[in-house]
N, C-alpha and C positions, 0 to 999 in steps of 0.2 A: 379502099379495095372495091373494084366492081362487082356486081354480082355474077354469080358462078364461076368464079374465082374461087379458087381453095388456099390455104395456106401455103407454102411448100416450105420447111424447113427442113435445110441437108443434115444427113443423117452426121452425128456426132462422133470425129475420129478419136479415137485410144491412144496417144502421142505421151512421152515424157519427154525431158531436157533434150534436145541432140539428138532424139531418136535412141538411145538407150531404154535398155528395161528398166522398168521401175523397180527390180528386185534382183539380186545376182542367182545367173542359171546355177544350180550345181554343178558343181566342178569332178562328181565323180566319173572317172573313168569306162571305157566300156574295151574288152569284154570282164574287167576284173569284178567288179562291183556287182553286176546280173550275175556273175557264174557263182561270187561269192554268194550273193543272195539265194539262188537256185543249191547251191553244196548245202550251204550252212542249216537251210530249210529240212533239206533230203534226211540229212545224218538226221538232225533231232524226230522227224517221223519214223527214221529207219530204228530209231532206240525205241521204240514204243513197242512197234512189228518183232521184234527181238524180245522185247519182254515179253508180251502174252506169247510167243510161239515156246519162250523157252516154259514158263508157266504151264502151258497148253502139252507138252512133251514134244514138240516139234522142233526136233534138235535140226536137223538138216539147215531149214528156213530160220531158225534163229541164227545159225555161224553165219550164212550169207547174210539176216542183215545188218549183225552184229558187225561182218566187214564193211559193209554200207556203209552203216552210221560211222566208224571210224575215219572209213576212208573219206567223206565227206567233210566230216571237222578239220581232218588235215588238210585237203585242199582246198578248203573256203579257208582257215586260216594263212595259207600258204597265198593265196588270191587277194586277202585282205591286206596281208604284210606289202604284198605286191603295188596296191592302190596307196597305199598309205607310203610308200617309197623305201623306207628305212626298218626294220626288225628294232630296233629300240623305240621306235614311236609306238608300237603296241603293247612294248612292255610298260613304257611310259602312262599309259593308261591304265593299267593295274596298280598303279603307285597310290590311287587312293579308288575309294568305293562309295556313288554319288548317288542316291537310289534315285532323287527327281534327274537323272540325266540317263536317259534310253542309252547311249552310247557308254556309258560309265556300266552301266546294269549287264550291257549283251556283251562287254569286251570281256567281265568276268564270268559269265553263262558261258559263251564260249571258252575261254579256259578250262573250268570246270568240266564241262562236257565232252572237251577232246581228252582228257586223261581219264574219265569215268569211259568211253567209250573204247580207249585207246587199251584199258586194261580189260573189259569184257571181251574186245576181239580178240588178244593175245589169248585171253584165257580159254577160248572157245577153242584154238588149236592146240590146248596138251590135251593130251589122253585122258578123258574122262574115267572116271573112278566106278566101281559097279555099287551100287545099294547095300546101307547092311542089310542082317540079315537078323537083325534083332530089333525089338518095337524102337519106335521113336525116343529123342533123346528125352524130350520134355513132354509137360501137358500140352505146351503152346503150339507143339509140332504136330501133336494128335489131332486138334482140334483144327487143323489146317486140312486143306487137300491134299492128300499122296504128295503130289506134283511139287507143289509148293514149297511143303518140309522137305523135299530132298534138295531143289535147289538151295534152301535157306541153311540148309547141313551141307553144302558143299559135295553132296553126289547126284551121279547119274549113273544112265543105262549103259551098258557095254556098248561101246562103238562097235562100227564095222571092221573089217580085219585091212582093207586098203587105209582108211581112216586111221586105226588105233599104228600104223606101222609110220605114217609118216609123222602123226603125235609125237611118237616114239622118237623120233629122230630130232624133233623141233628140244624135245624134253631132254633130250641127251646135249645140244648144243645149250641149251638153257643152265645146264648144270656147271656146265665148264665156267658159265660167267657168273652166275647166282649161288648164294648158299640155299645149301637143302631144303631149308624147312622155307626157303621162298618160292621154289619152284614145286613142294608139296600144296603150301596152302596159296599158289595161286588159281586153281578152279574154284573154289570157294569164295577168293575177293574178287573174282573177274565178275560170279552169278552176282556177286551184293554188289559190284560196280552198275551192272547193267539195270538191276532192279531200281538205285537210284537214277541211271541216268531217264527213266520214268518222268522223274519230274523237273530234270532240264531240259528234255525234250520236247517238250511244246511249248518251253520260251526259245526254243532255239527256233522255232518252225515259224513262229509270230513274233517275236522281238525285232525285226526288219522292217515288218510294218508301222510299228511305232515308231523307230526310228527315222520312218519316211516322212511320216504322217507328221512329228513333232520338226516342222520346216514350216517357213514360209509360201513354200512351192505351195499355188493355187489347186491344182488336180492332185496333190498327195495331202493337203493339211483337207479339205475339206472330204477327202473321201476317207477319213482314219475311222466312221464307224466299219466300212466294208471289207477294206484293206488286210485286217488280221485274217478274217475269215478267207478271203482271196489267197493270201499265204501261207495258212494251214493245208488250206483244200489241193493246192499244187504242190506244197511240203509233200503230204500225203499220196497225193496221185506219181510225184516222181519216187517214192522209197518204192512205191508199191511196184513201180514199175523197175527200177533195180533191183528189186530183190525175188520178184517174179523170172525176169530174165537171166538171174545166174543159179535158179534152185529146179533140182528135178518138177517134171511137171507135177509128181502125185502130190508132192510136196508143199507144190505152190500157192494152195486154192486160198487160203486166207492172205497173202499177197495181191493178188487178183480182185479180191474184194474191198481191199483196202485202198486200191487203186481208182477202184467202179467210187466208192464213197468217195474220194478224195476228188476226182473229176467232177461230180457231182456237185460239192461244195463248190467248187473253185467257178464251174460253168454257171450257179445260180448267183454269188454272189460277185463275179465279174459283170453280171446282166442287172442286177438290182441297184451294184454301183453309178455303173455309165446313166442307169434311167432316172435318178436320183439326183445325180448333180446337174442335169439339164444341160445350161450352157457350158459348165468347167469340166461335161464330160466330152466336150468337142475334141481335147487334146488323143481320149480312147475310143475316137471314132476315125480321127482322120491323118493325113500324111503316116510318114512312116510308122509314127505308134500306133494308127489303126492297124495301119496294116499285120502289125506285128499280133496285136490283141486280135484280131479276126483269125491271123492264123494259129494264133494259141487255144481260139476257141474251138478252129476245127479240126483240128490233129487231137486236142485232148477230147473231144466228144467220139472222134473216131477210135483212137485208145479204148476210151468206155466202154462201146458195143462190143469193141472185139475181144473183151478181157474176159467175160462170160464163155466163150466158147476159146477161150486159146490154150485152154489144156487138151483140147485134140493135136495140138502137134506143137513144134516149135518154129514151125514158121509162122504161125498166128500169135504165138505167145511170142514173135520178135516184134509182127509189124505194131502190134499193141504197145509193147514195150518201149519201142524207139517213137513209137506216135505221144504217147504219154508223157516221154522225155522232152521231145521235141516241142510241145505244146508247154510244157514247166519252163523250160529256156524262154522262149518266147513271152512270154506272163511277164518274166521281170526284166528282158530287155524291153517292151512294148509298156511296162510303167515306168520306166526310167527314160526312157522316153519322152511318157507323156508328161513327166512331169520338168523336165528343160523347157520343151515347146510351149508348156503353161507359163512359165519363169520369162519368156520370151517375147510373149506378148501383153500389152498392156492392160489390153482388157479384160486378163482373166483376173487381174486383179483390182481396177479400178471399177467394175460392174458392179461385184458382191460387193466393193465396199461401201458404194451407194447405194445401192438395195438395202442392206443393211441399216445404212443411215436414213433412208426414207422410212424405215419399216420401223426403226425408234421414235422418230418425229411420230408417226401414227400413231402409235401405242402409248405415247404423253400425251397427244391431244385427244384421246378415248377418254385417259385416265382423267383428264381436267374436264370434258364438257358429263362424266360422270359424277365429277365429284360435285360443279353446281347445277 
């Protein structure tokens, strides 16, 4: 080589056999699988928002998001039946219960949750019962908050008179189909529905992320520490923002808040992800799934600001509500995405598995020129 001469070696292309990927893209669908991932997310945050409101006496904001989380479960499972092609392939997965299989674990969550759901929201429209009027039934209810002993005994406050009229009606059609003492003691299994659905609610909100995350996909298996956290945080920003959008404004405020935290999470830990994975967060920077993650970042940041001040009116508490929405969609079309596009090229997966490999070779010859 003469002098001032440099080496010049071409830089090293990412190829498999024929030009295929080295790993098969997933094969789930779009829009069923994101809208299912954004429903199924929504309901389990909106059963949390339903518990502490009904806890809290905020009946109003509990029925809406008591309908939230219902209507949620049903059309993410309604979405999911849809991807999956056939209604017996989901029953077909409840046939056994595989606790190391995320898909075996969430098919049973989600079951669980839409009829724990399904029965709080029915029960949220009969006619609420008035308080006795005599001390609590046990010790265990005295020593409870007010609040609490009465959902946990199956009463509450007298509704409103447009409210207790059309109960009234729901409860008269209820009768014709059910026996009596079903449609008495359904306010009382609807509040113990709800109180459990507590804690399928936030496997409902992050069980999708594991699911994702337990793949080969290079941009989903390497980012499953961030991922949970990224689908709670939009779980939560979108209930916050359904159940904002269909509840009186006075009503709403701890909706609103739940929203502002839930944006919060979702915008810190979508930014900690992409800067974390380096190169395998190129798929949530560019082409279509950036584009999609940028716009999820800024319709939910614009959500954020305006949810503090959108109990002045209901045109702020819409464009909030719809900006919130709009940013949740986007979150899980914009990771399903990026995780094809990873799937797609070579290099997102034969990079880290060199690195990897060079970074074992270094760490056994640490250990051997330690050890003499």
């Amino acid at each position: 080589m003469r002098r001032g001469e440099e080496a010049m070696v071409p830089q090293a292309e990412f190829r498999s056999y024929y030009g295929q990927p080295i790993i098969k893209s997933p094969i789930w669908h779009e829009p069923h699988m994101p809208v299912y991932l954004y429903l199924g997310g929504t309901s389990g945050a909106a059963s949390m928002i339903a518990a502490m409101a009904t806890l809290t006496g905020r009946d109003r904001l509990a029925l809406t998001a008591r309908l939230v989380a219902a209507g949620g479960a049903a059309g993410g499972a309604a979405f999911l039946v849809a991807e999956l092609g056939r209604p017996e392939r989901f029953l077909n997965m409840l046939r056994v219960f595989k606790p190391t299989s995320p898909m075996s674990v969430g098919s049973w969550v989600l079951a669980v949750h839409s009829g724990l759901t399904a029965l709080a929201a029915g029960s949220a429209l009969v006619t609420p019962r008035r308080p006795p009027s005599g001390p609590p039934p046990s010790r265990l209810a005295a020593a409870l908050p007010a609040r609490l002993a009465a959902v946990l005994s199956g009463t509450r406050a007298a509704p409103s008179p447009s409210r207790a009229a059309g109960a009234a009606a729901l409860r008269a059609r209820l009768a014709a189909v059910l026996p009596s003492r079903a449609v008495t003691l359904l306010p009382a299994a609807g509040d113990a529905a709800g109180l459990v659905a507590v804690l399928t609610g936030p496997l409902m909100a992050t069980y999708t992320a594991v699911l994702v995350a337990d793949t080969a996909v290079p941009a989903w298996h390497e980012a499953h520490r961030e991922l949970p956290f990224l689908f709670a945080g939009s779980a939560l920003a979108g209930a916050g923002a359904a159940s904002m959008l269909a509840t009186p404004l006075r009503d709403a405020g701890p909706a609103r808040a739940a929203a502002v935290l839930g944006a919060t999470v979702e915008t810190v830990a979508g930014a900690v992800m992409e800067r974390r994975l380096g190169m395998l967060g190129e798929p949530y920077r560019q082409g279509v799934s950036g584009r999609l993650m940028r716009a999820a970042r800024v319709l939910t940041v614009a959500g954020a600001l305006l949810a503090p001040v959108a109990g002045r009116g209901r045109t702020l508490t819409a464009l909030s509500g719809l900006a919130l929405t709009g940013g949740a969609l986007c979150t899980r079309f914009g990771v399903l995405r990026a995780g094809k596009a990873s799937a797609a090229d070579p290099k997102y997966t034969v990079v880290p598995q060199r690195a990897r490999l060079e970074a074992a070779r270094q760490e056994t010859a640490r250990r051997e020129s330690a050890e003499t």
